[in-house]
C-alpha positions in Angstrom: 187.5 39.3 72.0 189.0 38.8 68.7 190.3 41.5 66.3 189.9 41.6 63.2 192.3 42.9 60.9 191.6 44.1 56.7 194.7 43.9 55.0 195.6 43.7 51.1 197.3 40.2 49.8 200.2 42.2 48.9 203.6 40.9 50.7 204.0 44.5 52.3 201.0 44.6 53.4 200.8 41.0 55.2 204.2 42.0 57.0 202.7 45.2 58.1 200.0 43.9 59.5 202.0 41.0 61.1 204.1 43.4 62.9 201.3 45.5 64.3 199.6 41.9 65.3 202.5 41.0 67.0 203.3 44.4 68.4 199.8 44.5 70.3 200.1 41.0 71.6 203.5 41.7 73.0 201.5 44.8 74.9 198.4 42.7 75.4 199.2 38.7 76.0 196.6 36.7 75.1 195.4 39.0 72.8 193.2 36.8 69.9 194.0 38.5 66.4 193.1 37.3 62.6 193.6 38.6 59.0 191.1 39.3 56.5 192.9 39.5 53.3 190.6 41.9 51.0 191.5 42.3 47.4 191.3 46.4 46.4 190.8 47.8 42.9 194.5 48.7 43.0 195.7 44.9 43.5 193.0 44.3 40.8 194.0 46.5 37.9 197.3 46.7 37.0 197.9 47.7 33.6 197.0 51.2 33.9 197.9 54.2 35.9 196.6 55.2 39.4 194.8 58.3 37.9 193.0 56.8 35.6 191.6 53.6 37.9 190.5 56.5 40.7 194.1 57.4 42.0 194.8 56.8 46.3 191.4 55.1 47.1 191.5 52.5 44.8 193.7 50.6 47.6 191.9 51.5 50.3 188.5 52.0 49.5 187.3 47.9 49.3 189.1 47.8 53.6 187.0 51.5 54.3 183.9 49.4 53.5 184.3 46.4 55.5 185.6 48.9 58.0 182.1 50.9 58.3 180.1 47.8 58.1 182.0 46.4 61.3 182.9 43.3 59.5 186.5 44.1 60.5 187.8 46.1 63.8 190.8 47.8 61.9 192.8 48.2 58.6 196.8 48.6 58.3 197.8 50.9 55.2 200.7 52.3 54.4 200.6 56.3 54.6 200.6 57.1 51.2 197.7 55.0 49.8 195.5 57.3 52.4 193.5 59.7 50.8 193.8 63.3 52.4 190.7 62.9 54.2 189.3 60.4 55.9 185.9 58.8 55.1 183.2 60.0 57.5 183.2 57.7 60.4 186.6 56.5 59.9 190.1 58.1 61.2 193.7 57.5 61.9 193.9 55.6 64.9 197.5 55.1 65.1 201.0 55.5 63.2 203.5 53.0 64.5 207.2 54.2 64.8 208.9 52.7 61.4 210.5 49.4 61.9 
């Protein structure tokens, strides 16, 4: 089986997702992973603030799609672009200790 990781293009978010990659195929060899880079409202618009362009969900809500449709197995975020609750059908399924 291969997962499927959503992750934004930002460089952040690339190397976050690298390290949990690589931290699960260290645990798991042989382990097949892949990115899918998804472009959020919050990468899109840029010249105004987050309040105004939907504040915390505007970088995750484009991943919580693909997410619920099964077109990707999981998403890396940081903490802080998480809203307060979680979609329905969606949770928390891990915070890594800080690298």
């Amino acid at each position: 089986m291969k997962l499927i990781f959503a992750t934004r293009p930002s460089a952040l978010a690339r190397w976050q997702t690298q390290w949990v990659i690589a931290a699960l195929q260290a645990a798991h060899p042989g382990l097949e992973c892949e990115e899918k880079i998804i472009t959020t409202q919050g990468d899109k618009i840029l010249d105004k603030p987050l309040p105004e362009i939907g504040g915390k969900g505007v970088f995750t809500q484009e991943l919580e799609s693909e997410l619920l449709s099964g077109a990707v197995h999981c998403a890396v975020h940081s903490l802080k672009d998480l809203p307060v609750e979680n979609p329905a059908g969606l949770t928390v399924g891990s915070i890594p200790a800080r690298a």
